[in-house]
C-alpha positions as CSV (number, residue, x, y, z in Angstrom):
1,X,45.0,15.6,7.4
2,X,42.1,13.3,8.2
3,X,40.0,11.9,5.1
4,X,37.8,13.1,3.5
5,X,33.2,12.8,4.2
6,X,33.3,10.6,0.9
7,X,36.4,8.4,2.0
8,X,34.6,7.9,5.5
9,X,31.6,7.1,3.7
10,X,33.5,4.5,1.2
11,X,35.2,3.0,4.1
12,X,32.0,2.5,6.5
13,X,30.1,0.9,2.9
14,X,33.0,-1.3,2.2
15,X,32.9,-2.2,6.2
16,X,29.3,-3.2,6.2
17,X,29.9,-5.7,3.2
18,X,29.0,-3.9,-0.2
19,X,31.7,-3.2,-2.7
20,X,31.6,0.7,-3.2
21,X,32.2,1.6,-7.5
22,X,33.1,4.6,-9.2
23,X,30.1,7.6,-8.8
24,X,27.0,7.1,-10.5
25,X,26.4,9.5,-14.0
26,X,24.9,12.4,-13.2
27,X,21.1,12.4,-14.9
28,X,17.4,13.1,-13.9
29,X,17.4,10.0,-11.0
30,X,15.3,11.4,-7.5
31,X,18.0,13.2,-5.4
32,X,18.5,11.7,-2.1
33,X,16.5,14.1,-0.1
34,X,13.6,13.4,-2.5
35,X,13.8,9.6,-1.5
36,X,14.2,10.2,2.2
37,X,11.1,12.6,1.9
38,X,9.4,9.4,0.6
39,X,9.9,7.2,3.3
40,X,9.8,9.5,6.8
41,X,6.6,11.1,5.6
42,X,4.3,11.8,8.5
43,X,1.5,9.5,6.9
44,X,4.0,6.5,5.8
45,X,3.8,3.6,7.1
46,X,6.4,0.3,7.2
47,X,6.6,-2.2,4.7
48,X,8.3,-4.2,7.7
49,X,9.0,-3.3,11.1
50,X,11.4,-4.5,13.7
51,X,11.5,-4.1,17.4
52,X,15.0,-2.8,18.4
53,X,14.5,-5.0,21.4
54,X,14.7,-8.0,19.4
55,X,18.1,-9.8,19.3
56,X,18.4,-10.0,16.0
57,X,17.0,-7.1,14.9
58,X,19.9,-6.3,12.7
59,X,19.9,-9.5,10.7
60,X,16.3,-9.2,10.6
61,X,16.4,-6.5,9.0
62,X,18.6,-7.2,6.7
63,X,16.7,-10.2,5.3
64,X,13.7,-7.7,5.2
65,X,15.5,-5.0,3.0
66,X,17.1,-8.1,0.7
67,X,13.7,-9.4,0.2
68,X,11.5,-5.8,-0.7
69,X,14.8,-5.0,-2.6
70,X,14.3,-8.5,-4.8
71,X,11.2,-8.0,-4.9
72,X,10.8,-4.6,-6.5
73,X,14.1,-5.4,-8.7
74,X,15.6,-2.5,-6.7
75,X,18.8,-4.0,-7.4
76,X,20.0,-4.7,-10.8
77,X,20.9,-8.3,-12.5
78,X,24.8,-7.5,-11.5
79,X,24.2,-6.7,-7.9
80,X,24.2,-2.7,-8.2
81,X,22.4,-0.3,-6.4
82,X,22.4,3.2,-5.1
83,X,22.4,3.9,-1.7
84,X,22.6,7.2,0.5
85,X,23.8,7.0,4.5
86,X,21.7,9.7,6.8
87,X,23.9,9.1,9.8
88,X,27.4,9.9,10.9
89,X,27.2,13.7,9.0
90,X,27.0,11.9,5.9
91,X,23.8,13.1,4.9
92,X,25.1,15.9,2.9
93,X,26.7,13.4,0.2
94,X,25.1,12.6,-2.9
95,X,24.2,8.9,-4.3
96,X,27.2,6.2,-3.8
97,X,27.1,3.7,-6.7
98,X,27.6,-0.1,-4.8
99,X,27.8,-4.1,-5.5
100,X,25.7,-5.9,-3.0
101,X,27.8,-9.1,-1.5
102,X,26.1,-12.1,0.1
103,X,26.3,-11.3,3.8
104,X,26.8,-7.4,4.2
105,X,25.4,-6.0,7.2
106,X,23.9,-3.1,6.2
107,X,21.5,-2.4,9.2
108,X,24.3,-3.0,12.2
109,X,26.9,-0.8,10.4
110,X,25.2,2.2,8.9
111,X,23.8,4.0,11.9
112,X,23.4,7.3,13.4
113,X,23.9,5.5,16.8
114,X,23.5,1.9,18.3
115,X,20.6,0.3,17.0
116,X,19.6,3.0,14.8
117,X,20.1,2.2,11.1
118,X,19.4,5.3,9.2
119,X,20.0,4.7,5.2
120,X,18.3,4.9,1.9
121,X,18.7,2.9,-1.2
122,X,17.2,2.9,-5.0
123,X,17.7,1.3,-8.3
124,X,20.4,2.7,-10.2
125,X,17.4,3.4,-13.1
126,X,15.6,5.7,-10.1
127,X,12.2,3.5,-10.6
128,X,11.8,2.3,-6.8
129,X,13.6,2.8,-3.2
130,X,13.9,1.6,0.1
131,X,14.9,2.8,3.6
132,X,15.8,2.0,6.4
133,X,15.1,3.7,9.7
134,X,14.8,4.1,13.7
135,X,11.3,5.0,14.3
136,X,11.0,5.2,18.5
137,X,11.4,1.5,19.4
138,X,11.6,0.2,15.7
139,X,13.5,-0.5,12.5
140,X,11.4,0.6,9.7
141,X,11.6,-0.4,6.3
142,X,9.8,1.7,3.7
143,X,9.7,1.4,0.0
144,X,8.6,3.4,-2.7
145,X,8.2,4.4,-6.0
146,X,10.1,7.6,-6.2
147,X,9.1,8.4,-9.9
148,X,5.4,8.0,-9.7
């Protein structure tokens, strides 16, 4: 028997560089679906945007989500955050609890396809988010606050 949508999921996380940990506690956080409804409005627009065309778009964006993440603490003083694939069927699973490492490739790996990164991710306390996403020719990033 072939695994399981959650051991795919823990597999492709622990592929791209993060260090999956046991499920997050079950409370009042924004689902998932709320978050992605944040950042693939019809009226959103990118914190940061990168042309798939470019070579490095992948590293590029990277360093783009690393730095909005720092920036609105999205990920805590030990390296955890929560994050939420859209692609490869997973989008059905809830939050995945995970340890950022120096040099995971978050934006190569989870994809619904080549060169389209497709993934949301917020602090474990709920109070801001980020995705990442193929928007025609370009990797969008989009933050928010999901608890406004």
């Amino acid at each position: 028997m072939g695994a399981s949508l959650e051991e795919q999921r823990t597999l492709l996380l622990e592929s791209s560089g993060l260090t999956v940990l046991p499920a997050p506690e079950k409370s009042d956080q924004p689902s998932p679906l709320d978050v992605w409804r944040t950042v693939v409005g019809f009226l959103v627009e990118p914190d940061a945007s990168i042309p798939v065309s470019d070579p490095e778009w992948a590293e590029q964006a990277d360093a783009h989500w690393l730095e909005l993440s720092r920036a609105r603490e999205l990920i805590d003083a030990d390296g955890t955050f929560l994050i939420h694939v859209g692609g490869r069927g997973m989008g059905r699973l809830g939050w995945a609890r995970v340890r950022w490492n120096g040099g995971a490739r978050l934006a190569a790996s989870l994809t619904d396809g080549p060169r389209q990164p497709e993934f949301v991710t917020m602090a474990c306390d709920g109070h801001t988010s980020c995705g990442v996403t193929t928007e025609e020719y370009d990797v969008w990033l989009v933050c928010s606050a999901p608890r406004s």
